[in-house]
ZADO-1210 file (C-alpha; in nm, 4 decimals, padded with zeros to 6 digits):
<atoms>
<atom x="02.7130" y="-01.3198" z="02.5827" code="UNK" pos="1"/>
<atom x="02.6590" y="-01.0293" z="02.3578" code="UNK" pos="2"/>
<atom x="02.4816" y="-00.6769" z="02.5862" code="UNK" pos="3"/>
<atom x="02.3820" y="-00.3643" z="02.4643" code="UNK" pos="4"/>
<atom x="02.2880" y="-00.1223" z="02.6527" code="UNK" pos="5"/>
<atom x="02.1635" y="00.2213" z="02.4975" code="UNK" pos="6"/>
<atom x="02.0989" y="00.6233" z="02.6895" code="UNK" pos="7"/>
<atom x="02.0314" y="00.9223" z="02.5657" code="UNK" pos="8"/>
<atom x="01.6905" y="00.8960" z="02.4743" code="UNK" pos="9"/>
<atom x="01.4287" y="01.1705" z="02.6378" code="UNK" pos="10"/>
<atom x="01.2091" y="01.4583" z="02.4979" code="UNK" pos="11"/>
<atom x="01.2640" y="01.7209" z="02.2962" code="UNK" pos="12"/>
<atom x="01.1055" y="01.9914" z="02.0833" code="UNK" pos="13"/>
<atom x="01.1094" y="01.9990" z="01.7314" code="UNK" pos="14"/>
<atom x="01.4195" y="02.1192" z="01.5795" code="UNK" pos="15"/>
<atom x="01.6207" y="02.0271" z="01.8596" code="UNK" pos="16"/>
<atom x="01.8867" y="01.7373" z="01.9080" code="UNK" pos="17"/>
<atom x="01.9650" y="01.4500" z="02.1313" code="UNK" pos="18"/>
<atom x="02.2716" y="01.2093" z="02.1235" code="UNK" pos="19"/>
<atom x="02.1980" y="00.7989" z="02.2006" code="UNK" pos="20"/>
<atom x="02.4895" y="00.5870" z="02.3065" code="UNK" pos="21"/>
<atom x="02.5187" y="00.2462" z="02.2889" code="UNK" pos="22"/>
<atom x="02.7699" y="00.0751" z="02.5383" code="UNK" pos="23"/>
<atom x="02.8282" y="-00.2851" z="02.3761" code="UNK" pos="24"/>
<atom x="03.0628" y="-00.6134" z="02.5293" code="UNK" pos="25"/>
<atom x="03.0691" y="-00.9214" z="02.4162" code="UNK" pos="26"/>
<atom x="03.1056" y="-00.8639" z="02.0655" code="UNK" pos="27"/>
<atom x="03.4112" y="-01.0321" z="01.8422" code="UNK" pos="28"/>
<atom x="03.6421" y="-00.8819" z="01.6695" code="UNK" pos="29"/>
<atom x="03.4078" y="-00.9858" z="01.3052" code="UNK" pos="30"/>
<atom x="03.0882" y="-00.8193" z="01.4491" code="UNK" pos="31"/>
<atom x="03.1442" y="-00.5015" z="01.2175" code="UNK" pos="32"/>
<atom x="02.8172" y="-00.4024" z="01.1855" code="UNK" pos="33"/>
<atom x="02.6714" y="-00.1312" z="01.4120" code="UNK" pos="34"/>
<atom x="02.3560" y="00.0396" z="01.3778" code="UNK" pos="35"/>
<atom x="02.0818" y="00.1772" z="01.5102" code="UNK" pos="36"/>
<atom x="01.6680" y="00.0877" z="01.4297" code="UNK" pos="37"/>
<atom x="01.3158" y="00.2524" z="01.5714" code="UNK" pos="38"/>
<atom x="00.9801" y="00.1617" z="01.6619" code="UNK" pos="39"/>
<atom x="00.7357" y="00.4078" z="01.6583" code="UNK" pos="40"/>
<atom x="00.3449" y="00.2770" z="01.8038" code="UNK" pos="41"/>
<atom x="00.1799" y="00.0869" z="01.5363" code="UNK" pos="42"/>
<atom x="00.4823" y="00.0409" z="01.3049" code="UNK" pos="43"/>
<atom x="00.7086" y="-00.1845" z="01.1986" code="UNK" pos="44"/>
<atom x="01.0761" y="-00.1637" z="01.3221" code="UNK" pos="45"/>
<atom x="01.2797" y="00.0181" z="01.0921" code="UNK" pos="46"/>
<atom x="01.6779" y="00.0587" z="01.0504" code="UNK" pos="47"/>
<atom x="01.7571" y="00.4383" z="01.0925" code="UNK" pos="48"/>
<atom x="02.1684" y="00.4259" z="01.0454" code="UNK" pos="49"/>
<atom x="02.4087" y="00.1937" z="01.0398" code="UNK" pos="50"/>
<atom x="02.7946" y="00.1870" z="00.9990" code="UNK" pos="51"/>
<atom x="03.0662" y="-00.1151" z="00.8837" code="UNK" pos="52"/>
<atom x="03.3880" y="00.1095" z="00.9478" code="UNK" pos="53"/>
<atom x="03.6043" y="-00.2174" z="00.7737" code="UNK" pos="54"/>
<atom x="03.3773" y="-00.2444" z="00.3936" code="UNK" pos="55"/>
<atom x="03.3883" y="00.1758" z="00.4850" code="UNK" pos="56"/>
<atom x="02.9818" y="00.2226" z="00.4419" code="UNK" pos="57"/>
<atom x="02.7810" y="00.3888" z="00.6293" code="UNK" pos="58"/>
<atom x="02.3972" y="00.3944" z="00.5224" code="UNK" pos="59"/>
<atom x="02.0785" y="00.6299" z="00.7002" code="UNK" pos="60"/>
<atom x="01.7002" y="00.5770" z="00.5987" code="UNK" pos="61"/>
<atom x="01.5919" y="00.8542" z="00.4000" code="UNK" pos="62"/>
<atom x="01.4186" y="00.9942" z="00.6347" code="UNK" pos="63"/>
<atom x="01.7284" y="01.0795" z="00.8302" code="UNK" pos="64"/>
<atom x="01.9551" y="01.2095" z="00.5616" code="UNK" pos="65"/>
<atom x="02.1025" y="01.4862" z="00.6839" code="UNK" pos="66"/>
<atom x="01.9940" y="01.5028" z="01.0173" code="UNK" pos="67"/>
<atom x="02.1411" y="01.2105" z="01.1913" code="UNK" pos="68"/>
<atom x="02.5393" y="01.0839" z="01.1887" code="UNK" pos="69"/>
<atom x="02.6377" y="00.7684" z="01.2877" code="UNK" pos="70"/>
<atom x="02.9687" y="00.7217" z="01.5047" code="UNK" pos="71"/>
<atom x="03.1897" y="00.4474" z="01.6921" code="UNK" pos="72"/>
<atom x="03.4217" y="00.5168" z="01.9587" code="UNK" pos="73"/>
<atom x="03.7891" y="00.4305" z="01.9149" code="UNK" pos="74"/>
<atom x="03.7654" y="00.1421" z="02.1299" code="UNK" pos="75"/>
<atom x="03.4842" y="-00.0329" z="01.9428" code="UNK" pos="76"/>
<atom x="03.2481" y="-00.0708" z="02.2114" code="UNK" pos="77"/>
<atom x="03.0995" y="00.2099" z="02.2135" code="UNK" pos="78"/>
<atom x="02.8266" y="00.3603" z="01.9517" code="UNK" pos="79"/>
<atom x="02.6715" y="00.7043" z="01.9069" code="UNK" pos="80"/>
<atom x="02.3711" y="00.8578" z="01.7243" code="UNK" pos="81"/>
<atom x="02.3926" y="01.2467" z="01.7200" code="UNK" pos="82"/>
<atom x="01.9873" y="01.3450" z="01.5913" code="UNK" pos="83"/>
<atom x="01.9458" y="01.6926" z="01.4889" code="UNK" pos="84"/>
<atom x="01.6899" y="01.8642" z="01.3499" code="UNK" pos="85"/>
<atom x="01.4568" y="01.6507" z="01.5334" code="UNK" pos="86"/>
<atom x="01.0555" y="01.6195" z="01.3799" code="UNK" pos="87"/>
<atom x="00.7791" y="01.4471" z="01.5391" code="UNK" pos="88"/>
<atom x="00.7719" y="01.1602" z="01.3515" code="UNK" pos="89"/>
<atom x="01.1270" y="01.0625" z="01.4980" code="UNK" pos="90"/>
<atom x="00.9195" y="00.9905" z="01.8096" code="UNK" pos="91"/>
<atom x="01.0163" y="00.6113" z="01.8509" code="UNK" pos="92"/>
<atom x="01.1691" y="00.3802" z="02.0696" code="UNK" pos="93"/>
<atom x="01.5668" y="00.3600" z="01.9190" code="UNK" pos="94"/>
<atom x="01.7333" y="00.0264" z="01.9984" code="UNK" pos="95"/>
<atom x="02.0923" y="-00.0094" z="01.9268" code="UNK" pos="96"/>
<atom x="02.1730" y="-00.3444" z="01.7274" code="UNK" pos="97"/>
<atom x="02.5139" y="-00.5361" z="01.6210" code="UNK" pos="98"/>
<atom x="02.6035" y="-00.7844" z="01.3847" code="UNK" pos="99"/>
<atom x="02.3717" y="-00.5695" z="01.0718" code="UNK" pos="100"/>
<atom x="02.2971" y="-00.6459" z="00.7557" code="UNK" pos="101"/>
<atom x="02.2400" y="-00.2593" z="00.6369" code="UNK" pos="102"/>
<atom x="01.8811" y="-00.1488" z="00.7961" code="UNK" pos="103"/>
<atom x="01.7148" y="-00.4459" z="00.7419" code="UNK" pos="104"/>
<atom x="01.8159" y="-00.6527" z="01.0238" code="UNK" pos="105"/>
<atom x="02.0514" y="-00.7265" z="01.3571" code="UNK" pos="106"/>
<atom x="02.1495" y="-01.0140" z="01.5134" code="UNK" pos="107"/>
<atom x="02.2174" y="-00.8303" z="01.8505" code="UNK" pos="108"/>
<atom x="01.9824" y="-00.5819" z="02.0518" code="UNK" pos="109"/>
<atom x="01.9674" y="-00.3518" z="02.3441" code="UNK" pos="110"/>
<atom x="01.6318" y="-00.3144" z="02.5029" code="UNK" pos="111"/>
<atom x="01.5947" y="00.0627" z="02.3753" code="UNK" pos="112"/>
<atom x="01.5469" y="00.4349" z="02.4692" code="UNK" pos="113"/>
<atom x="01.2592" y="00.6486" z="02.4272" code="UNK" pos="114"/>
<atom x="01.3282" y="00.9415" z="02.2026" code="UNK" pos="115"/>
<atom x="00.9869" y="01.1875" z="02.2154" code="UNK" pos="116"/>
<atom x="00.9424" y="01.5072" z="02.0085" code="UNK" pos="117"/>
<atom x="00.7046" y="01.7294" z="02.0617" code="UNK" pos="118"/>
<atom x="00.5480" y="01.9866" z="01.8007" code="UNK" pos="119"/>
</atoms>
């Protein structure tokens, strides 16, 4: 009875920033693991960041490094991505996941939000 539901996606030019949420319910107390993956057309999903506030990690792709920050609301339910320093090749369809292991996989999903940037 796990839902995800993410917002925040839209277009953007490069350099500039959006902010995805991700309103979860459902989840148990265990389900630790937050994160967020993409999709761009063509290629396989990929983890982008993802946060276990209890083990006190917090991992991002390298392609992300520096850009993008992972963040959960006090209540738990809630999960941001702030994306800065946006490039084209973050153009992707970002679906919020729970229950992670790292970037490599979810048990959970949301359906997803289109993040476009333009050059």
């Amino acid at each position: 009875q796990v839902q995800l539901v993410e917002s925040g996606g839209g277009s953007v030019q490069a350099g500039g920033s959006l902010r995805l949420s991700c309103a979860a319910s459902g989840l148990g107390y265990s389900s630790n693991c937050m994160g967020w993956f993409r999709q761009a057309p063509g290629k396989e999903r990929e983890g982008v960041a993802a946060m276990n506030p209890e083990a006190g990690v917090t991992v991002y792709a390298d392609s992300v490094k520096g850009r993008f920050t992972i963040s959960r609301g006090n209540a738990k339910n809630t999960v941001y991505l702030q994306m800065n320093s946006l490039k084209p090749e973050d153009t992707a369809m970002y679906y919020c996941a729970a229950d992670c292991l790292s970037l490599r996989e979810a048990t959970y999903w949301g359906q997803g939000t289109q993040v476009t940037v333009s050059s």
